[in-house]
Backbone as CSV, one residue per row, in Angstrom:
resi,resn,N_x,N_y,N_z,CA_x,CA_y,CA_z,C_x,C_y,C_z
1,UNK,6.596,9.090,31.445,7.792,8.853,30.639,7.787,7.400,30.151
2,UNK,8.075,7.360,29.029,8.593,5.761,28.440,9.518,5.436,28.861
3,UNK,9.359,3.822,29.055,10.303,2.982,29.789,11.008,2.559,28.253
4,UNK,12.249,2.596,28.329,13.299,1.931,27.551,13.181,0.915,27.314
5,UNK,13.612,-0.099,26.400,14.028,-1.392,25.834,14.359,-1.782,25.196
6,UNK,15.455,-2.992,25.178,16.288,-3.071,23.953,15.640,-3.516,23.261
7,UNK,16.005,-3.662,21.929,14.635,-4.579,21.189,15.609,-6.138,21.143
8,UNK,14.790,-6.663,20.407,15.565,-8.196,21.142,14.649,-9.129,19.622
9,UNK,15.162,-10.461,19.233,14.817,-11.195,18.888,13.389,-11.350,18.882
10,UNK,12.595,-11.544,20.275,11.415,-11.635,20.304,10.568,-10.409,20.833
11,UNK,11.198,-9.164,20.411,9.849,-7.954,20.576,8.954,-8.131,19.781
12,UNK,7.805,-7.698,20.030,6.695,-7.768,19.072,6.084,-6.501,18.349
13,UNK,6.228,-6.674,17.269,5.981,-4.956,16.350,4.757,-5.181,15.822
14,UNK,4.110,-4.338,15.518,2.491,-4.335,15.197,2.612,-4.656,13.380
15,UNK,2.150,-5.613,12.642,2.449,-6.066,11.484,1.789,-5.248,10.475
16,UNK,0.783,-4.130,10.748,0.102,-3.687,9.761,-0.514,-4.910,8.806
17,UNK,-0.126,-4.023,7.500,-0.962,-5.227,6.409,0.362,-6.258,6.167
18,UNK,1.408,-6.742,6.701,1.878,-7.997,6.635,0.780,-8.639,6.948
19,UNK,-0.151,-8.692,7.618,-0.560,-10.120,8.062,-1.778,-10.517,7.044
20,UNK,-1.761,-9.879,5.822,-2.121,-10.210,4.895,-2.148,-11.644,4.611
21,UNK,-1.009,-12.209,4.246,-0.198,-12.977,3.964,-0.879,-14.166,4.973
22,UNK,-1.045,-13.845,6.397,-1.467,-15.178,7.180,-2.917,-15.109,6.357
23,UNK,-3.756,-14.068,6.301,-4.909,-14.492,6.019,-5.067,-14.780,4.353
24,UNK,-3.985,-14.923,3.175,-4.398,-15.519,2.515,-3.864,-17.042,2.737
25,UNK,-2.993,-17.178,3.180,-2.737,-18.775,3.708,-3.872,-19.591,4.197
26,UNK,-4.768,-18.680,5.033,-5.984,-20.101,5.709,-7.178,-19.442,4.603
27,UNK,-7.527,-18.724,3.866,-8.137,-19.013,3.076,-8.099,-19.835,1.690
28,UNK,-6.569,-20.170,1.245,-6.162,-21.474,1.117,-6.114,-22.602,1.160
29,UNK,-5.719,-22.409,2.135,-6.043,-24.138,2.791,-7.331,-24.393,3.009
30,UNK,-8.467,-23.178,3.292,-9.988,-23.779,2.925,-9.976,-24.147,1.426
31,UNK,-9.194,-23.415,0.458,-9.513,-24.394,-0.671,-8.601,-25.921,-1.213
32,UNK,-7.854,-25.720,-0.040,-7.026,-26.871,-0.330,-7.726,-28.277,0.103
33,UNK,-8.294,-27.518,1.383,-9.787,-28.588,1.687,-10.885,-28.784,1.126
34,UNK,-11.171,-28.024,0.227,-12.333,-28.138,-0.379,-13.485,-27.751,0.184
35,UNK,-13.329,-26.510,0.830,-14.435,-26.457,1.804,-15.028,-25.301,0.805
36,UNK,-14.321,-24.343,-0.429,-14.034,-23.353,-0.885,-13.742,-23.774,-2.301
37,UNK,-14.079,-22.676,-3.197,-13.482,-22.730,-4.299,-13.324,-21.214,-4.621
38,UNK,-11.720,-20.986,-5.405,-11.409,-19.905,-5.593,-12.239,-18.973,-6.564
39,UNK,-13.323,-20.204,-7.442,-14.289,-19.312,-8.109,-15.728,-18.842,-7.449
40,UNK,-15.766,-19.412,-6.166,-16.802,-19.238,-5.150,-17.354,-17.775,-5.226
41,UNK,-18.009,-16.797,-5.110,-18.261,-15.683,-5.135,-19.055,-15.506,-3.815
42,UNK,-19.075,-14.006,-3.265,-19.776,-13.460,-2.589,-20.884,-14.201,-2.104
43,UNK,-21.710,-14.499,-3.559,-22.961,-14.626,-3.622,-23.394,-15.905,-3.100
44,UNK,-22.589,-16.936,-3.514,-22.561,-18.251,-3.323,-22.169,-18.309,-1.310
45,UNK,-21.598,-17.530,-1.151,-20.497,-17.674,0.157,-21.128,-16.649,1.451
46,UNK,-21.714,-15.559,1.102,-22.301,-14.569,1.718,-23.225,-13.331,1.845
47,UNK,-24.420,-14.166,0.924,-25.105,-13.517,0.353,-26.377,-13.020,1.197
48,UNK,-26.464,-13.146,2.346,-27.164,-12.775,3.561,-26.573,-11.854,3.968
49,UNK,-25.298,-11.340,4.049,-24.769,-10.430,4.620,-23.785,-9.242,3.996
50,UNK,-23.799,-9.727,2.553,-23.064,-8.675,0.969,-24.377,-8.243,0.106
51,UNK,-23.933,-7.041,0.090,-25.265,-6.375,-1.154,-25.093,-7.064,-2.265
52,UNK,-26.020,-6.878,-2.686,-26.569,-7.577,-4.582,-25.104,-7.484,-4.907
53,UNK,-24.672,-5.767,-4.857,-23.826,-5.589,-6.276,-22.481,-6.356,-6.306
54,UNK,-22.273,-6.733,-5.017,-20.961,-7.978,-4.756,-21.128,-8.743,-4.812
55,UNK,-21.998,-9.343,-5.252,-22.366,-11.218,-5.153,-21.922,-11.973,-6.149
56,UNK,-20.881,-10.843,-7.343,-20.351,-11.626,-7.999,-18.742,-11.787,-8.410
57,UNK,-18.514,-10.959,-7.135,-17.031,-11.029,-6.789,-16.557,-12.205,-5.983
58,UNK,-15.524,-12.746,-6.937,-15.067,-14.157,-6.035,-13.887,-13.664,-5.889
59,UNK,-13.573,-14.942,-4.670,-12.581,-15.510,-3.702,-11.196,-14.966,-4.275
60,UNK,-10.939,-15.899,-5.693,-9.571,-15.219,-6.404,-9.527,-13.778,-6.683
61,UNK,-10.441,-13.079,-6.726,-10.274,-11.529,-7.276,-10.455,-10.620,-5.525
62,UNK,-10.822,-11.293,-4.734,-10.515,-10.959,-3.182,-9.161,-10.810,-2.774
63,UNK,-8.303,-12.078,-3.002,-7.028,-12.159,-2.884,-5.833,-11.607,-3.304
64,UNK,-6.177,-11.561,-5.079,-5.203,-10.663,-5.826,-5.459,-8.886,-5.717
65,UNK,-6.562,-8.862,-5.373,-6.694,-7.289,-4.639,-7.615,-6.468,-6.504
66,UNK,-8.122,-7.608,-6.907,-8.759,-7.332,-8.459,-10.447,-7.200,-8.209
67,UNK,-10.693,-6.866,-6.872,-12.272,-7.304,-6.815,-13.178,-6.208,-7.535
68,UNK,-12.429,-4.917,-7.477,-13.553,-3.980,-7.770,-13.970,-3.184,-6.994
69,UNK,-14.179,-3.562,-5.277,-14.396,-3.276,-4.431,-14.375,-1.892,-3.672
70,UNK,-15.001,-1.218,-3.313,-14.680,0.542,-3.373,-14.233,0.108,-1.713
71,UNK,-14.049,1.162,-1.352,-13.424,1.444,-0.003,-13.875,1.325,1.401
72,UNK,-15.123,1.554,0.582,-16.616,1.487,1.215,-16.919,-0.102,2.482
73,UNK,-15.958,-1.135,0.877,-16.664,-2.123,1.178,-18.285,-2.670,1.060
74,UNK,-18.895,-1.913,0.480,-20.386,-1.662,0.014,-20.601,-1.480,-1.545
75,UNK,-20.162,-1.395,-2.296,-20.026,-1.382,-3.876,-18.910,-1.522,-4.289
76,UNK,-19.107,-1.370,-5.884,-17.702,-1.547,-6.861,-17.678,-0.301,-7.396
77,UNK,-16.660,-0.214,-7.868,-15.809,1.101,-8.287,-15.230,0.955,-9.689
78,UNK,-14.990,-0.721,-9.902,-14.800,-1.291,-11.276,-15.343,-3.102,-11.467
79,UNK,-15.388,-2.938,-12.145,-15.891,-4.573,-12.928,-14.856,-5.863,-11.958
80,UNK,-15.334,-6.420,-10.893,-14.408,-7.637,-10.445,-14.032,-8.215,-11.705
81,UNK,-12.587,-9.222,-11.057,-11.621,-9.147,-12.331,-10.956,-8.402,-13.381
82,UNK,-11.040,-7.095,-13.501,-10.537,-6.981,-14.410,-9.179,-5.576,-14.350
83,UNK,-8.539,-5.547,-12.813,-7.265,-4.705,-12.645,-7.228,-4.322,-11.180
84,UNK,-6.271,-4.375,-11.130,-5.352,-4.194,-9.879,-5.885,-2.915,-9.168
85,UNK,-6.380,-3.667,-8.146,-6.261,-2.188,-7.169,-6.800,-2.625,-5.245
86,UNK,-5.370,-1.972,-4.832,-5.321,-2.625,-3.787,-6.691,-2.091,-2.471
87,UNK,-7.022,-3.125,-1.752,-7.894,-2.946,-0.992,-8.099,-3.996,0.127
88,UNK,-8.011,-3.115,0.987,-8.347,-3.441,2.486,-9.392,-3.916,3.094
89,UNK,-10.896,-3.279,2.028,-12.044,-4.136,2.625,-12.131,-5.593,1.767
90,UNK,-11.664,-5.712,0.940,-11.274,-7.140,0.160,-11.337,-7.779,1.253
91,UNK,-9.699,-7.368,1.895,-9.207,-8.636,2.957,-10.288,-8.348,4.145
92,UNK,-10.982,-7.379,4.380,-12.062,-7.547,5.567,-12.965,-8.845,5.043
93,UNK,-13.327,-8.960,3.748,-14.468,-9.610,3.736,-14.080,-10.953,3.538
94,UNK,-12.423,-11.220,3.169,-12.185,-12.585,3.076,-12.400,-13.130,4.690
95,UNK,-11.987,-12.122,5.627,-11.847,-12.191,7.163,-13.567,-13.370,7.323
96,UNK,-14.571,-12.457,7.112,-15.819,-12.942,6.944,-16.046,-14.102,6.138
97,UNK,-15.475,-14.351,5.154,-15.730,-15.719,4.885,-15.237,-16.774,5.500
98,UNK,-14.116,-16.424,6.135,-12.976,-17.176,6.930,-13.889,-17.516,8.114
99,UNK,-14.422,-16.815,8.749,-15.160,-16.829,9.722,-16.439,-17.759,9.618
100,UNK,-16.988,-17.473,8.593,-18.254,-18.174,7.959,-18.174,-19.816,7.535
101,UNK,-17.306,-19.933,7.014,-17.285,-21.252,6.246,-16.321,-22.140,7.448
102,UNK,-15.636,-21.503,8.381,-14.788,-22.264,9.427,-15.348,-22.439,10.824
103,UNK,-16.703,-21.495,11.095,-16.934,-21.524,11.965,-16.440,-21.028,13.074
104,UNK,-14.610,-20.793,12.979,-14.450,-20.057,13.865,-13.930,-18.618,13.758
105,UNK,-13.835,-17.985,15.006,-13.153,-16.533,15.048,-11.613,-16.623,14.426
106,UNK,-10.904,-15.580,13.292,-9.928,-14.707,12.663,-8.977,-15.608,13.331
107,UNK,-8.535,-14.840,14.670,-7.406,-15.487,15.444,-7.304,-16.883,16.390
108,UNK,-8.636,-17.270,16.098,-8.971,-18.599,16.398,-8.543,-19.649,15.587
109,UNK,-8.896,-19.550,14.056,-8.485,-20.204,13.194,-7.593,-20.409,12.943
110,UNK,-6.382,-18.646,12.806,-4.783,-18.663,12.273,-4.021,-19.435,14.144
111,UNK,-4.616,-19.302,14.763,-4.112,-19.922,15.865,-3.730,-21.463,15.936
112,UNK,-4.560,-22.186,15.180,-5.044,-23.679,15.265,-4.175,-24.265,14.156
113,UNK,-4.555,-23.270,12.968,-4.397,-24.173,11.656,-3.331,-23.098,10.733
114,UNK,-3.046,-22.261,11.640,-1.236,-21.392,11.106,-0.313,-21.377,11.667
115,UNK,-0.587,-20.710,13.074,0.827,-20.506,13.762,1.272,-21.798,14.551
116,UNK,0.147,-22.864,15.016,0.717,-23.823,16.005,1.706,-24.635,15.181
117,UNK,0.670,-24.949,14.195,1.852,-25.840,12.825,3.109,-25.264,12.450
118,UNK,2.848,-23.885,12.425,4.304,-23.213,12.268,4.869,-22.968,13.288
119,UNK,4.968,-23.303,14.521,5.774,-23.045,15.551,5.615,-21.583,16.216
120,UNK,4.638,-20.882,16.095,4.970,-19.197,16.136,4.137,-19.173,17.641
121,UNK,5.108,-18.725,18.129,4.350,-18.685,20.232,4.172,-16.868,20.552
122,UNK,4.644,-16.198,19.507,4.238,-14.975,20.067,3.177,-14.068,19.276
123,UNK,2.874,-14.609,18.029,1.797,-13.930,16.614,0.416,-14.030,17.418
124,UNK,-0.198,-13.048,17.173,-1.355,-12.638,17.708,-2.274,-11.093,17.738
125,UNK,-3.454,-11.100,18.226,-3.908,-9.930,18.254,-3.200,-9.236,19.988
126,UNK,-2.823,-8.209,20.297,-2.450,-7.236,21.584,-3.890,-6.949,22.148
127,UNK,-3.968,-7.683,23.387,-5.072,-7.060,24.005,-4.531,-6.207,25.541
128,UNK,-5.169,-5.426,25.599,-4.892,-4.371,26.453,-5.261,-5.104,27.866
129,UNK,-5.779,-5.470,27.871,-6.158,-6.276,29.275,-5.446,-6.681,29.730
130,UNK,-4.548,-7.716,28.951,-3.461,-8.350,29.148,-1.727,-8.271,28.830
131,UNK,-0.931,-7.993,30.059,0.024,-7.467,30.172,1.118,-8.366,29.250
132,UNK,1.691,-7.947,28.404,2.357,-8.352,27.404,4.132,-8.020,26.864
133,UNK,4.919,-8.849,27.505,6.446,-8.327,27.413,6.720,-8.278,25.834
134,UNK,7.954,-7.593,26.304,8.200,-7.657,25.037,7.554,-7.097,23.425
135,UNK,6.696,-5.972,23.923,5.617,-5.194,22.970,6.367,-3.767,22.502
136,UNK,6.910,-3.324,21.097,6.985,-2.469,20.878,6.235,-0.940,21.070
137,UNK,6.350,0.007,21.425,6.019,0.712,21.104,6.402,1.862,19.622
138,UNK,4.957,2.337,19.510,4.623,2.991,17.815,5.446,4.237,17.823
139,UNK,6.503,5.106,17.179,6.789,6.404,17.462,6.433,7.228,15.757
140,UNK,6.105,8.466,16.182,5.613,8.803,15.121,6.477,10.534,15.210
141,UNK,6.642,11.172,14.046,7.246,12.271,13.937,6.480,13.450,14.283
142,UNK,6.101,14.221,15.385,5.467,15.159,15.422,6.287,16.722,15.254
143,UNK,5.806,17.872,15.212,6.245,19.110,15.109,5.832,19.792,16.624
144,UNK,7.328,20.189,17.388,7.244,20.979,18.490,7.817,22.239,18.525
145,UNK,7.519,22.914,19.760,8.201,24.197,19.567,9.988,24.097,19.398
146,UNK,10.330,22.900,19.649,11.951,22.703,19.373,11.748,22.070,18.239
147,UNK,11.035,21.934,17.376,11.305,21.071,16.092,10.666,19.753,15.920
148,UNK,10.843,19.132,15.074,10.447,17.736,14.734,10.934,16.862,15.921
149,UNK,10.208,15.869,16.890,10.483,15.341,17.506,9.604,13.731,17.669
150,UNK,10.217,12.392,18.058,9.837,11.584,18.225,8.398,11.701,19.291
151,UNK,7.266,10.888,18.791,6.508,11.043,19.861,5.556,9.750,20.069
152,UNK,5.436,8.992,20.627,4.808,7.547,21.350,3.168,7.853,20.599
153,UNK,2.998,6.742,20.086,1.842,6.267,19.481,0.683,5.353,19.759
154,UNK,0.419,5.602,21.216,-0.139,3.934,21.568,-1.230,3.598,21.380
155,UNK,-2.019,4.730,20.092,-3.287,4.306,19.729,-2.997,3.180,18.772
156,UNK,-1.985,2.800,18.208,-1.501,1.044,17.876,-2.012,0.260,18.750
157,UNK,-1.757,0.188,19.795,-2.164,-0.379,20.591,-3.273,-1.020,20.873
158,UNK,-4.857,0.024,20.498,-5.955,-0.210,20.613,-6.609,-0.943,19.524
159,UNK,-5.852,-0.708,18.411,-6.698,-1.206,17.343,-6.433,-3.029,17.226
160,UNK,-7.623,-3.607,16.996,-7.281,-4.934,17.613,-6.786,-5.579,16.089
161,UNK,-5.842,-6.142,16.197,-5.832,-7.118,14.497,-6.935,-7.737,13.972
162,UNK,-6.554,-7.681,12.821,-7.599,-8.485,11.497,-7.413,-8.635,10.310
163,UNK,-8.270,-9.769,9.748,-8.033,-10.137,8.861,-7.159,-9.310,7.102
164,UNK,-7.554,-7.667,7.678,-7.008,-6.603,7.198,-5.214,-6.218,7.299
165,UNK,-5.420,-6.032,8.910,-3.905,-6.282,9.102,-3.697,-5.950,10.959
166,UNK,-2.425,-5.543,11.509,-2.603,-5.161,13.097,-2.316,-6.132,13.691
167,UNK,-2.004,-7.370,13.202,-1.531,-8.763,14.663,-0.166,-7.935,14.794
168,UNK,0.438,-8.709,15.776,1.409,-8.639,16.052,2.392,-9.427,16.763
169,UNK,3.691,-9.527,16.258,4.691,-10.517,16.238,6.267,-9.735,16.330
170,UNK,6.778,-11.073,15.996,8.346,-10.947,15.904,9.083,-11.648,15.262
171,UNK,10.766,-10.916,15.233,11.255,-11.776,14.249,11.904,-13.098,13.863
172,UNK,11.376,-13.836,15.251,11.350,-15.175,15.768,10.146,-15.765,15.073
173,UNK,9.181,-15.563,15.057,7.921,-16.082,14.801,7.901,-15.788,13.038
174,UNK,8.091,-14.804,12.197,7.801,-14.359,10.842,8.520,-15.431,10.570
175,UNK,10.151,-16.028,11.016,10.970,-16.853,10.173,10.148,-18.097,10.272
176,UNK,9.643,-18.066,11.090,9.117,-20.432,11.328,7.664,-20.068,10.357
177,UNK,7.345,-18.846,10.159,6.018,-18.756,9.392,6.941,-19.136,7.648
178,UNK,7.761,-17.892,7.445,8.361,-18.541,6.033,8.516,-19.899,5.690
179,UNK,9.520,-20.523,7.113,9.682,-21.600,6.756,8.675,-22.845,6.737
180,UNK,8.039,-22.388,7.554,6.799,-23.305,7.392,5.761,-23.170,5.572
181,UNK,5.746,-22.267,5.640,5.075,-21.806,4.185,6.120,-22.021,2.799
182,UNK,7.443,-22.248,3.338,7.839,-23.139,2.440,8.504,-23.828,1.994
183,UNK,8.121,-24.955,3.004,8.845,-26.067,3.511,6.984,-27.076,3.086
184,UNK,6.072,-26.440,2.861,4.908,-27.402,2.784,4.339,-27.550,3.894
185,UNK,4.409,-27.202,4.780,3.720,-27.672,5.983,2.359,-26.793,6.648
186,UNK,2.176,-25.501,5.762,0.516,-25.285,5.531,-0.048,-24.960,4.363
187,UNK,0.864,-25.180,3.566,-0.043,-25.498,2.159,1.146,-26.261,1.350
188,UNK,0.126,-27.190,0.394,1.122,-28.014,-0.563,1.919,-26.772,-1.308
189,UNK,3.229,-27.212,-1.911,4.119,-26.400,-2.527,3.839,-25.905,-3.744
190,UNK,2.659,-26.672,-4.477,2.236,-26.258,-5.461,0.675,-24.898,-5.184
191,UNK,0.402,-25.409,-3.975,-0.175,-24.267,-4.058,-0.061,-23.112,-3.735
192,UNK,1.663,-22.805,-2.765,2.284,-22.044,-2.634,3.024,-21.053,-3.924
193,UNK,3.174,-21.969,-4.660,3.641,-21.726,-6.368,2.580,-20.677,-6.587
194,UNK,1.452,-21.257,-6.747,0.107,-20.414,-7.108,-0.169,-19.211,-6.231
195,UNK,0.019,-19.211,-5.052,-0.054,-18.325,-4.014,1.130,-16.629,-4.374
196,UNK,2.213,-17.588,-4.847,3.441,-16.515,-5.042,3.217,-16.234,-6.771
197,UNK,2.576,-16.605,-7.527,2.499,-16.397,-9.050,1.754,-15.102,-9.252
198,UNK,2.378,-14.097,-9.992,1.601,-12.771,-10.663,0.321,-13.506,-11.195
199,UNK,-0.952,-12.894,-11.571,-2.046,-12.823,-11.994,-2.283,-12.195,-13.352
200,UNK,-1.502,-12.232,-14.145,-2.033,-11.043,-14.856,-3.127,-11.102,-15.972
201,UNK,-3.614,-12.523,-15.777,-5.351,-12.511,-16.368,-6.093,-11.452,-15.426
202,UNK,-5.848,-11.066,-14.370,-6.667,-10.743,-13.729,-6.597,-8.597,-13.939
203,UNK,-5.250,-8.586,-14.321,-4.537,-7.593,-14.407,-3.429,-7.295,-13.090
204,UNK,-3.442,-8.432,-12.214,-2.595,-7.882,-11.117,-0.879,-8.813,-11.457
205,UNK,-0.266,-7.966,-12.374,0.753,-8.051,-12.787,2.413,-8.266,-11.604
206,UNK,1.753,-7.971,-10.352,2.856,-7.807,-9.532,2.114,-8.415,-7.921
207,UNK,0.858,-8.804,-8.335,0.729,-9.612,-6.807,0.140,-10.959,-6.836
208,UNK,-0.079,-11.757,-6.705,-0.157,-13.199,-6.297,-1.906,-12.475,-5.319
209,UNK,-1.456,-13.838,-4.589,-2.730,-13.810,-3.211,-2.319,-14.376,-2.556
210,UNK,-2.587,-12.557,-1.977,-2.131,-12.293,-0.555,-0.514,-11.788,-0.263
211,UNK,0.652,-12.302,-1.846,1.513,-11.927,-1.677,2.090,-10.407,-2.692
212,UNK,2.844,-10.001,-2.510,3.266,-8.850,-3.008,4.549,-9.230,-3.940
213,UNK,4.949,-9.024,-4.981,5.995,-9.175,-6.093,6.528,-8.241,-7.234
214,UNK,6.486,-6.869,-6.730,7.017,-6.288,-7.303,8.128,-5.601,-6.168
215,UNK,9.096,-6.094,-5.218,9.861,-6.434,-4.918,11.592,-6.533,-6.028
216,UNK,10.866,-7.195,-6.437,12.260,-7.958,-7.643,12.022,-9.392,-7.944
217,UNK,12.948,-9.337,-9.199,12.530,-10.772,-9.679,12.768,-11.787,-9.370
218,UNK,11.618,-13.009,-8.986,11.135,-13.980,-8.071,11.076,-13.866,-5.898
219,UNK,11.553,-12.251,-5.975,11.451,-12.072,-4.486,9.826,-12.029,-3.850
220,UNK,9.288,-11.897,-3.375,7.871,-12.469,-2.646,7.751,-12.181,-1.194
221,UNK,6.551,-11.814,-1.040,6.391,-11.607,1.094,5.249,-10.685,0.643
222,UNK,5.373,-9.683,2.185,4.060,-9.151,2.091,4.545,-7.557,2.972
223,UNK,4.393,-6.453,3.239,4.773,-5.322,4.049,3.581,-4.663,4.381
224,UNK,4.031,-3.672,5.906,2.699,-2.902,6.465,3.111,-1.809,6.558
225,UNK,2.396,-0.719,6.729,2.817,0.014,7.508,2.041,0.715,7.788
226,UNK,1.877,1.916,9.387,0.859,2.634,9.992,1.649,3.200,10.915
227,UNK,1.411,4.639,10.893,1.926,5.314,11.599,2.506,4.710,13.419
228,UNK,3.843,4.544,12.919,4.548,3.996,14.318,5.381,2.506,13.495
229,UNK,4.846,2.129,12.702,5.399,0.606,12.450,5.394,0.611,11.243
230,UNK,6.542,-0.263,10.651,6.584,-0.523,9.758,6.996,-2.185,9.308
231,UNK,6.858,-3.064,8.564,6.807,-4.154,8.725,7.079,-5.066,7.581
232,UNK,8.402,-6.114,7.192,8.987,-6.596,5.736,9.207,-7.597,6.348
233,UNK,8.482,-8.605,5.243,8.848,-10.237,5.476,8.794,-10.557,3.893
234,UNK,10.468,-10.687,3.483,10.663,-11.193,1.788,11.940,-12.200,2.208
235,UNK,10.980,-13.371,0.833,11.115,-14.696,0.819,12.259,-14.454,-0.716
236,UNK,13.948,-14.401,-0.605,14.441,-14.568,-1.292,14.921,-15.893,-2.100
237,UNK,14.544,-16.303,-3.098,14.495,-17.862,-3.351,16.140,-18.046,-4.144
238,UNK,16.460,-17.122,-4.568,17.720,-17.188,-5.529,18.996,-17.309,-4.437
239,UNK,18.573,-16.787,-3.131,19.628,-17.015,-2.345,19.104,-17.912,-1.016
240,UNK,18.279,-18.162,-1.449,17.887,-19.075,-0.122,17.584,-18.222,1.335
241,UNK,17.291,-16.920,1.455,17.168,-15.980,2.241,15.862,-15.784,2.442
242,UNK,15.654,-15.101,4.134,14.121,-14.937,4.633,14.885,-13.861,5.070
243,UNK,14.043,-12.510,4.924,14.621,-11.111,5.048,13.443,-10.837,5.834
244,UNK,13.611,-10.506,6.796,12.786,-9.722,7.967,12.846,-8.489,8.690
245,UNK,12.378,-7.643,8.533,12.853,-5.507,8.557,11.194,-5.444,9.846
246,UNK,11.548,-5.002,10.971,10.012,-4.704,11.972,11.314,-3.352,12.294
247,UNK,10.129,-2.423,12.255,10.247,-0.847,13.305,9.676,-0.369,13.811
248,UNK,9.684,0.507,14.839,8.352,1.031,15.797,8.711,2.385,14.815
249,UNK,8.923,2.591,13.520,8.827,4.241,13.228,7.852,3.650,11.616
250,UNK,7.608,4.408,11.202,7.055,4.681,9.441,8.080,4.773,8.536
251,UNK,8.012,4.103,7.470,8.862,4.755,6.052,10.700,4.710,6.463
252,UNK,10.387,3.654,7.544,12.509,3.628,7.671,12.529,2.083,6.549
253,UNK,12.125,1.257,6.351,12.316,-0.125,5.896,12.961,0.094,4.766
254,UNK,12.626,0.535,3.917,12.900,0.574,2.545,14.414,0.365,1.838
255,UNK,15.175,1.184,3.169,16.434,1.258,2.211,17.536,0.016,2.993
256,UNK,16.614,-0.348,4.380,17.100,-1.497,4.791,16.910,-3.020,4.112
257,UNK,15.570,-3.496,3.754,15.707,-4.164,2.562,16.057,-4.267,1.412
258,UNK,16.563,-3.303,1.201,17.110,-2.774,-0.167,18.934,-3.488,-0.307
259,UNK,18.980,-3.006,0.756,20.608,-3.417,1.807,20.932,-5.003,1.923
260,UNK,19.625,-5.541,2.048,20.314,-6.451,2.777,19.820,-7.793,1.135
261,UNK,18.887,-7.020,0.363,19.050,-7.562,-0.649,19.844,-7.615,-2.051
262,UNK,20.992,-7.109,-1.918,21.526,-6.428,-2.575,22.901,-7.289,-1.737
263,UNK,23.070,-7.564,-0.500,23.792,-8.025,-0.037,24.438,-9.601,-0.808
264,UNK,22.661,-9.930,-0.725,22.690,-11.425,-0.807,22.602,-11.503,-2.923
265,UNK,22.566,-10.560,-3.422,22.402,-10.123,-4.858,21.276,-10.605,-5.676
266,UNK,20.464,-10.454,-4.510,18.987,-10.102,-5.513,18.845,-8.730,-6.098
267,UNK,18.106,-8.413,-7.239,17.980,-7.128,-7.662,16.415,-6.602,-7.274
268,UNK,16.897,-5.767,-6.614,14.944,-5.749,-5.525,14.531,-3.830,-5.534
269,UNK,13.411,-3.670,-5.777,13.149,-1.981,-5.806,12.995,-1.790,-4.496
C-alpha cells in the first residue's frame, strides 16, 4: 500500500521536459563564455561521435528545436534551420556537447554553474539508492474491473534525468531558478532577452531556446509531461508573476495555468 503525504512546498515532482530550460541555460553560458558559438555545428563540436549527415547542424537550431533531427537521433528528416519541430534527441545531443566542451557530467555541471548560484537545494537527478523525502509519487489512470482507477507509477522513478528531461524538484527551487534567470545572475539579461525571443528566421515562431512562447503574449517558461507528472514553470513579465503548476497525474495543468493567468490578466492559451 502507498504511504500518504501531504504535498508541501518542498515535494519533489519529476520535471519531465521542464528541465529543458536548465539545459538551455548552461549551454548558454558556454556561449556566454566563449567556450561555444551558437553557429558551432555538430561537426566542429562532435564529429567523432555524430554521423556525417549531422555535422552541419548547429548549436542555435539544437535549441530552437529547428535541427532537422529525426527521432532517431541518427539522421535528418528535414534541412537544419529551416522549421519547427520539436525534438528530444536535439536536447540529448546538446546534453553531449555540454558534457564535451565542459568536461563535466549533465548534473555535475547544472549543479556547480545553475542551481548553487540559484539557490536550488533540492533540483536533481532521483537515485534509487538513495532514500529521498519528500519525493512525489507518479499516478496514472488505469482501467479495472470497477472502472477507471488511480494507479502508482514508479517506473518514474527509474528513469534517471537528462539533458532531455526527468530531474526533479520543487516549487521552492523552480522560483530561485526564475528568479535567478531573471534577475541576471546566470546569464546576462540580454542574453536572457535572446533566450526568451521567437526565432522565426529559423521558422520557430513560438519558441526561443530552450524556452516555450506560445503560452501568450510575452509569457515564457518551459512544461513536461509523462505519464504520472506533469510540470509548468511561466515567467509572467506584464504582471511581475512566476507561475508554478507540479502534479503527480498527466494532462491536469492546463486549466490551472490558465486560472491563475487570467487571474493576474495575462491572456495565455
Amino acid at each position: 500500500m502507498n504511504e500518504t503525504r501531504p504535498n508541501t512546498l518542498q515535494t519533489r515532482f519529476n520535471l519531465a521536459s521542464l528541465n529543458k530550460i536548465f539545459t538551455a541555460t548552461a549551454i548558454l553560458q558556454l556561449v556566454a563564455n566563449g567556450r561555444i558559438s551558437l553557429e558551432n555545428t555538430l561537426g566542429d563540436l562532435l564529429a567523432d561521435s555524430t554521423p556525417r549527415t549531422l555535422h552541419a547542424v548547429k548549436i542555435k537550431y539544437l535549441l530552437s528545436h529547428t535541427s532537422g533531427i529525426a527521432p532517431s537521433g541518427d539522421s535528418l528528416v528535414s534541412m537544419p534551420g529551416a522549421r519547427f519541430s520539436y525534438s528530444n534527441a536535439g536536447y540529448g545531443i546538446l546534453g553531449a556537447v555540454l558534457r564535451r566542451v565542459s568536461g563535466e557530467s549533465y548534473e555535475d555541471y547544472l549543479a556547480e554553474h545553475v542551481f548553487r548560484p540559484a539557490g536550488m537545494k533540492w533540483t536533481g537527478r532521483h537515485v534509487l539508492a538513495r532514500p529521498v523525502d519528500y519525493l512525489a509519487m507518479g499516478y496514472v489512470p488505469t482501467v479495472g474491473d470497477s472502472g477507471v482507477v488511480m494507479s502508482a507509477n514508479p517506473l518514474l522513478h527509474t528513469i534517471p534525468g537528462n539533458s532531455i528531461g526527468g530531474l526533479y524538484s520543487n516549487a521552492e527551487d523552480l522560483r530561485a531558478f526564475a528568479l535567478a534567470l531573471t534577475g541576471g545572475r546566470l546569464l546576462s539579461l540580454n542574453t536572457v532577452d535572446t533566450m526568451r525571443s521567437p526565432k522565426p528566421e529559423l521558422g520557430a515562431t513560438e519558441y526561443g531556446y530552450g524556452v516555450l512562447l506560445w503560452r501568450g503574449a510575452g509569457v515564457w517558461g518551459h512544461s513536461g509531461d509523462l505519464p504520472g507528472t506533469n510540470a509548468d514553470l511561466e515567467i509572467i513579465p506584464s504582471a511581475a508573476v512566476i507561475s508554478i503548476v507540479l502534479a503527480n497525474r498527466t494532462d491536469v495543468n492546463n486549466p490551472i495555468r490558465r486560472r491563475i493567468a487570467h487571474l493576474w490578466g495575462a491572456k495565455t492559451r
